[in-house]
C-alpha positions in Angstrom: 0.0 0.0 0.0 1.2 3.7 -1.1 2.3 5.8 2.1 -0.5 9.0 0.5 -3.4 7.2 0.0 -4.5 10.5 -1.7 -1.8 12.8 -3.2 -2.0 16.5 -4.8 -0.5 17.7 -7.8 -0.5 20.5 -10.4 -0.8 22.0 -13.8 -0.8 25.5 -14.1 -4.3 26.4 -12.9 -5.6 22.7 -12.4 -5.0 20.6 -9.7 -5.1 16.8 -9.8 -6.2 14.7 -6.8 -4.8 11.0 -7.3 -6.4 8.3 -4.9 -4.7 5.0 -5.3 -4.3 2.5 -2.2 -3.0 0.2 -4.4 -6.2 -1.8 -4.5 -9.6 -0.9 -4.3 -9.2 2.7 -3.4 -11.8 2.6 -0.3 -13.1 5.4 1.5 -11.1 4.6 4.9 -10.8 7.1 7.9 -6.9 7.9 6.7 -7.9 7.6 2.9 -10.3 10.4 4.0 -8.0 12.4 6.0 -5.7 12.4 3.3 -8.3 13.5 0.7 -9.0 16.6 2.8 -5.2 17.6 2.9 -5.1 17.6 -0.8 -8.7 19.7 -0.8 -6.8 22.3 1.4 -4.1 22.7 -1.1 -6.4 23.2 -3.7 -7.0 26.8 -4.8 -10.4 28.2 -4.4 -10.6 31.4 -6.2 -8.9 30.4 -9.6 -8.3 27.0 -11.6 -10.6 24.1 -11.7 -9.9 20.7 -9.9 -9.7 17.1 -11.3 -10.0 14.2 -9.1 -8.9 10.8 -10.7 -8.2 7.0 -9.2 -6.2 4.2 -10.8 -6.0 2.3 -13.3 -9.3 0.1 -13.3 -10.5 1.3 -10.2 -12.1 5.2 -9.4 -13.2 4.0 -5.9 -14.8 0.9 -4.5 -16.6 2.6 -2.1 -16.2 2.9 2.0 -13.5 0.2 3.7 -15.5 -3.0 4.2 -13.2 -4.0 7.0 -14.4 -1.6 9.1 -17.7 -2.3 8.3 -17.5 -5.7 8.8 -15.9 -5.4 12.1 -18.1 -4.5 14.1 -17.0 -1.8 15.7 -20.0 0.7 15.6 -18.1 3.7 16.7 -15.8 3.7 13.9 -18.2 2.8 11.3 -20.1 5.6 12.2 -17.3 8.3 12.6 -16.1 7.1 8.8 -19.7 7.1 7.4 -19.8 10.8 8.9 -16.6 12.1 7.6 -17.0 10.5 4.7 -20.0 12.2 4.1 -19.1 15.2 4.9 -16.2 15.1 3.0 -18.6 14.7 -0.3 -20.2 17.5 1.3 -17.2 19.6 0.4 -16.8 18.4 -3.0 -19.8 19.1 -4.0 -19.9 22.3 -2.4 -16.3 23.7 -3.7 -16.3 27.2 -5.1 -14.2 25.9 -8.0 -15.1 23.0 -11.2 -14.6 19.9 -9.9 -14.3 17.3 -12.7 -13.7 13.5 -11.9 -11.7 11.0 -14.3 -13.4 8.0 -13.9 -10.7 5.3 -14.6 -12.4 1.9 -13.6 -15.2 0.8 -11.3 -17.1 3.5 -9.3 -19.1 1.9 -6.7 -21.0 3.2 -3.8 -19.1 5.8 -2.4 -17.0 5.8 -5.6 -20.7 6.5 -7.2 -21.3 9.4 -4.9 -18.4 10.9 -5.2 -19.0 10.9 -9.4 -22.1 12.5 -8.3 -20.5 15.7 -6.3 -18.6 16.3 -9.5 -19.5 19.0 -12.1 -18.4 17.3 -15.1 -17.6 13.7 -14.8 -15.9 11.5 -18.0 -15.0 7.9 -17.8 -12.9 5.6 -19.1 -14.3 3.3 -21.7 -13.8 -0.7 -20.4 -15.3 -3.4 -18.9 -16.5 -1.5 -15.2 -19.2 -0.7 -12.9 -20.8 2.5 -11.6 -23.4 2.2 -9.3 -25.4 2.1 -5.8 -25.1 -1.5 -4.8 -26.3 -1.0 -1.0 -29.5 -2.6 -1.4 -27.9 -5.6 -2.3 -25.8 -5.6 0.4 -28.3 -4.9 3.2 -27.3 -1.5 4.0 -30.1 1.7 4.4 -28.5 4.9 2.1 -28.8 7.2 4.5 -30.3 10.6 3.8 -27.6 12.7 2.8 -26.6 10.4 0.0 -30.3 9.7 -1.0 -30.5 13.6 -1.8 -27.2 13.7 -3.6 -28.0 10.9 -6.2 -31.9 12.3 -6.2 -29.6 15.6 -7.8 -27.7 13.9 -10.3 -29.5 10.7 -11.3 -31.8 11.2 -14.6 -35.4 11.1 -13.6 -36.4 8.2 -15.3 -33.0 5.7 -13.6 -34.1 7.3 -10.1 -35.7 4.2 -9.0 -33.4 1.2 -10.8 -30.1 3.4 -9.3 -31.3 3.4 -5.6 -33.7 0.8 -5.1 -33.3 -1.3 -8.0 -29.3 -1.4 -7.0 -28.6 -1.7 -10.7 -24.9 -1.5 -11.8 -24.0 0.2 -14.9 -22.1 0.0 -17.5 -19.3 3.4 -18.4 -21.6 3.6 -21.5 -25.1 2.9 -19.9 -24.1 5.8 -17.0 -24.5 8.2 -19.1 -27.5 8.0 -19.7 -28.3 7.5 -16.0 -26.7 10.9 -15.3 -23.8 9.3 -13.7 -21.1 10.0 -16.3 -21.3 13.3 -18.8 -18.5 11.4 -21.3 -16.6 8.4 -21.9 -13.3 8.0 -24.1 -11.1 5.7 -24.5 -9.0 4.8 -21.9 -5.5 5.9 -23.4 -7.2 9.4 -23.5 -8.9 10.5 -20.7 -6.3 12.3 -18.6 -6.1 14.4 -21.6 -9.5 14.7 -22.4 -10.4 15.6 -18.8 -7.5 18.0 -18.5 -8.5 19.8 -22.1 -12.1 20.1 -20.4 -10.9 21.3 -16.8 -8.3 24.1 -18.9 -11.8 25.1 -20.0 -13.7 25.4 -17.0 -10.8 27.0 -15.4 -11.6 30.2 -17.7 -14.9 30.7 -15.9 -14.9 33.7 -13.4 -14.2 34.1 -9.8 -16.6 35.1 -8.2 -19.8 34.7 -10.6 -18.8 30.7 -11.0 -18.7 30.2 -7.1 -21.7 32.7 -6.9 -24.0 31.2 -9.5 -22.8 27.4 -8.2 -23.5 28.6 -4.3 -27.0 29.4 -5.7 -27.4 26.5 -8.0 -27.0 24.2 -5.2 -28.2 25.7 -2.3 -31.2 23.7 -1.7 -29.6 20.2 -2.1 -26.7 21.4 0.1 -28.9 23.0 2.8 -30.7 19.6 2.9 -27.8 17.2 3.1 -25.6 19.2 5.8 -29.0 19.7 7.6 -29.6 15.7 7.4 -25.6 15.6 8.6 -26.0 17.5 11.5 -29.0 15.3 12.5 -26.7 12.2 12.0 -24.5 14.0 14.2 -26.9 15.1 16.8 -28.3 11.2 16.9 -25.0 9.6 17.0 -23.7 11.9 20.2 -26.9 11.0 22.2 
């Protein structure tokens, strides 16, 4: 296993978040904490942001091994700053576009769905919600989010129907915006982030604070109730 689970780099005006663990790339407590080091790096007034996994894999999602242990306190202090830290992404002031380079799955899914402009890597992977399947309740915070981005007409096959979807098929769905082939989508995601970049500070962060108010009131209102429950 790399040392940074999540590691910052940059481009001129675009920063590049890389997660790679080496495996699955799960949403851990120190794959987290490492995530928000990069996000304070990360210039908010200029420049767009790009956040990318590795080779075959985007993110599988939250670390089974804690959820499997047991051990209620930690599952629910990761599931917290796990959310919250999709909270932040969707909230940045910046673009925020994802390179989806394998599998997206449950958290991995989210996360897609925090992004402004999402493109994926053409192969044989899966993006999708698969916590019905796994007898796990998507809390509300999450439900919101993927009520945002999911087409209309996928709303109930995404979260109750579990249904995983093809890099081609999540377009459609509203979980991708473009697919390429693999060879090309750091480029093609760094040719559309050099674009987004050129959008103003502060009418991109104003119009974006607006355009998203509602679903961002409602998911840190449902976090603080989480909160508020969990400490009692």
């Amino acid at each position: 296993m790399t040392e940074k689970l999540a590691t910052f780099s940059q481009e001129d005006d675009i920063s590049i978040i890389t997660l790679d663990d080496g495996k699955a790339n799960v949403f851990s407590p120190k794959m987290i904490d490492h995530f928000h080091s990069c996000l304070d790096k990360v210039p908010t007034e200029k420049g767009a942001l790009i956040i990318t996994g590795r080779d075959g894999m985007f993110s599988g999602g939250f670390d089974l091994k804690i959820i499997s242990s047991g051990d209620m306190k930690l599952i629910q202090e990761m599931s917290i700053s796990g959310f919250r830290l999709l909270s932040r992404i969707l909230t940045f002031p910046r673009p925020v576009l994802a390179a989806c380079t394998g599998h997206g799955i449950a958290l991995g899914t989210f996360l897609l769905c925090c992004c402004d402009y999402r493109i994926g890597s053409k192969g044989e992977y899966l993006i999708g919600a698969n916590e019905m399947r796994t007898n796990m309740v998507i809390p509300v915070p999450i439900l919101e989010l993927i009520r945002f981005r999911i087409s209309q007409r996928h709303k109930y096959r995404a979260i109750l129907g579990a249904e995983m979807y093809s890099i081609e098929s999540a377009v459609d769905a509203g979980l991708l915006d473009e697919v390429v082939n693999k060879e090309n989508i750091m480029d093609s995601v760094m040719l559309k982030a050099k674009d987004l970049a050129t959008m103003g500070h502060p009418s991109y962060t104003l119009t974006k604070e607006l355009f998203i108010k509602d679903i961002a009131t409602k998911i840190n209102n449902a976090l603080d109730e989480i909160d508020k429950a969990v400490k009692n």
